[in-house]
N, C-alpha and C positions, 0 to 999 in steps of 0.2 A: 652106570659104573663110572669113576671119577677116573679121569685121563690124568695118568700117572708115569713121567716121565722116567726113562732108562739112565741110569750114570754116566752112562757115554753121549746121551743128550743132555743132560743134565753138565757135563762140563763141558761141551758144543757150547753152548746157551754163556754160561760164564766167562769162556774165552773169547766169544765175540765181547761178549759186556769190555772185561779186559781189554782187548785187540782194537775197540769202536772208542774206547776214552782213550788211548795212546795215539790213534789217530789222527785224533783231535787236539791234544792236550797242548799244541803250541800256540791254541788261542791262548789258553790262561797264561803260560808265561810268557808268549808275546806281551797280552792288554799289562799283566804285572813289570814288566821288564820297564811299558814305558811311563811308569809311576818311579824309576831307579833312574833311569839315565836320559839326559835331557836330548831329545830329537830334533832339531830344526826343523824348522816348517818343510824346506824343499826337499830334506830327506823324507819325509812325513808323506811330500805328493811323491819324492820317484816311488816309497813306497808300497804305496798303493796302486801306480801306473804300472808298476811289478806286478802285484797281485789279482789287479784288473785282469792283463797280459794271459798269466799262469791259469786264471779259471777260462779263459778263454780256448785255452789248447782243454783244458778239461772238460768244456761243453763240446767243443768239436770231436774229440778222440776218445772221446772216453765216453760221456754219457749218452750223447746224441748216437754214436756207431754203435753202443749197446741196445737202444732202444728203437733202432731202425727197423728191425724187425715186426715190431708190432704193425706195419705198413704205415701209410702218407697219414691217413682221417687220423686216427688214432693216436700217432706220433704228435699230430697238430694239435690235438686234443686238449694231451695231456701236457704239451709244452704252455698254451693258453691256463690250465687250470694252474700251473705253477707259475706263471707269472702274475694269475688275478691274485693267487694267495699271498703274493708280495707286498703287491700294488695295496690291497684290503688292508694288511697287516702296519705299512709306509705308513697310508693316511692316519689308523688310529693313532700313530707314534706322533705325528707331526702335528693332530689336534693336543693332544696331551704336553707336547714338551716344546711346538713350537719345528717350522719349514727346518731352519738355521742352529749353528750350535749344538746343545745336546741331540737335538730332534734328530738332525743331519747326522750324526754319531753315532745314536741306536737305530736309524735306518737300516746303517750297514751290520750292527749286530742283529737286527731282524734278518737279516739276509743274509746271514753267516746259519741262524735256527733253518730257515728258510731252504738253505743248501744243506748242512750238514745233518738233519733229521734223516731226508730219502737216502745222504749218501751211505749214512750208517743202516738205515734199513740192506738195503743193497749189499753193503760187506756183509754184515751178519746173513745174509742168504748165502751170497757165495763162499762163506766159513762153514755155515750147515752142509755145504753142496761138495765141498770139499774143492772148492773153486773159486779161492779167496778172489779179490779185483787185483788188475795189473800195477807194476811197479810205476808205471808211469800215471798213472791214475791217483797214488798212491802219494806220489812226488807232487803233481800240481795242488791236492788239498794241503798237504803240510809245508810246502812254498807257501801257498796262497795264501793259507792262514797268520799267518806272521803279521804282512802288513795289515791282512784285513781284520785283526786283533788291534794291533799297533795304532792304524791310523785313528778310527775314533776313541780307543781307550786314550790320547795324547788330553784331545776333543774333552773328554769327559772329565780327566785330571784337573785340566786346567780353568773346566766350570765348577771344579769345585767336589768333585767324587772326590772317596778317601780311597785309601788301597786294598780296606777290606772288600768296600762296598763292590770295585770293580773284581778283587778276585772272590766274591760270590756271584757276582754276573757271568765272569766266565766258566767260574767251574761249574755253575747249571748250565751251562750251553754244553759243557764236556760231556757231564753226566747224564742229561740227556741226549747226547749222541752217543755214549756206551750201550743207554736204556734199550734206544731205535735198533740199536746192532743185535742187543741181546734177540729184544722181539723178534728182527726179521730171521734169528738163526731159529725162534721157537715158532715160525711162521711156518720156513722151510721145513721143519721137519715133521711137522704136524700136517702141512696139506704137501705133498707131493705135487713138484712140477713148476713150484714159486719162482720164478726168475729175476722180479724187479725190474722189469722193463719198461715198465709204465713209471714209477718212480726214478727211471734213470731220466725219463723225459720230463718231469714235473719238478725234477729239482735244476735239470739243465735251465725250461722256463723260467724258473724262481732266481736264478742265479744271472741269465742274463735282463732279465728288469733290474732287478739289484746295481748291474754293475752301471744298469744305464741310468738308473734313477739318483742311485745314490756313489757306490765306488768312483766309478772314472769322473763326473762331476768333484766331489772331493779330493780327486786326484791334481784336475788341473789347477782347481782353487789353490789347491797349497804348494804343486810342483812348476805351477806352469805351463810353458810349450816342453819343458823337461818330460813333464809324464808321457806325453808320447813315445817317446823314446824310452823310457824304462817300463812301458807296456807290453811294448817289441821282444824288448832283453826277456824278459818274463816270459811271453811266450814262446820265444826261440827254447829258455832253457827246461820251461815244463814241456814242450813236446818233442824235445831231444830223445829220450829212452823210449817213444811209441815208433822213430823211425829209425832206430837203431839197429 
């Protein structure tokens, strides 16, 4: 018998899609904004030293404290398999386009797929669960995303992308983070008891290789001893509403 969704799953399922691309959707017109107006370079690194900052309160408070549970082995596990899938992902980019320049640029958007797939799985469970994710949670991906849009679309501009090419790069990174959200809401409601906690630790993984391989490297390149300091600001003001 063919498994036949109810219309109240049925727009579960759409409103995550919906809910997981609004989410998201300050990559695209962050990377588009910075094809409109010219960025200096050291706004370029505090930007990113911001964004570094902000995922950081996000992997402390948010993903790691959701996936604690699963215990130590487990938790390690899954932070390791989200950081090889980074690390795997990096090197194909950087044979193909080269360490420097673009390569260094879609590093970080591998690592924007890389984080915002699981995160969007995760929401769309807890939209099915009727137990959307926290505001603060909520706040550090669409802070974060700005510069981590921003800084390599500049990157990518100035090698030579056009404006379409960059907003078809972002809006398949939106759209399949709608997609992930849809799934995990037809995840949850189809197996009973789905949490995402294993995926809150494999995008945590994936997110701090990321920033170590590719964001905060990018960050000081172009900000300095600046991004230190606007890593901080970043993190002070995404983990403001988790200790409020």
């Amino acid at each position: 018998m063919p498994f036949i969704l109810a219309p109240t799953e049925v727009r579960v399922i759409v409103e995550a899609f919906i809910l997981g691309c609004l989410a998201q959707v300050s990559l695209l017109l962050a990377g588009l904004g910075a094809t409109v107006v010219h960025v200096p370079k050291k706004v370029v690194g505090a930007m990113a030293g911001f964004g570094a900052g902000a995922l950081v309160s996000a992997v402390s408070f948010d993903l790691v404290d959701q996936a604690k549970v699963i215990g130590a082995i487990s938790l390690t596990v899954w932070l390791l398999v989200g950081a090889a899938i980074f690390i795997v992902g990096d090197r194909i980019v950087d044979r193909r386009f080269g360490e420097a320049g673009v390569g260094g640029a879609l590093g970080i958007v591998l690592g924007s797929v890389v984080d915002g797939i699981p995160e969007s799985l995760i929401f769309g469970i807890g939209v099915a669960a009727g137990n959307p994710v926290g505001l603060g949670f909520l706040a550090a991906v669409i802070v974060s995303n700005v510069p981590q849009a921003l800084a390599p679309s500049v990157d990518l501009y100035h090698a030579g992308w056009s404006r379409p090419k960059l907003g078809i790069l972002w809006g398949a990174v939106v759209v399949a983070c709608g997609v992930a959200a849809a799934l995990g809401a037809g995840l949850a409601t189809a197996i009973p008891g789905v949490t995402g906690n294993e995926l809150a630790a494999l995008a945590a993984g994936g997110l701090l290789a990321m920033m170590t391989d590719s964001l905060m490297p990018f960050a000081y390149e172009h900000g300095g001893d600046q991004a230190g300091f606007w890593t901080v600001v970043g993190f002070a003001l995404a983990v403001a509403p988790s200790v409020m």
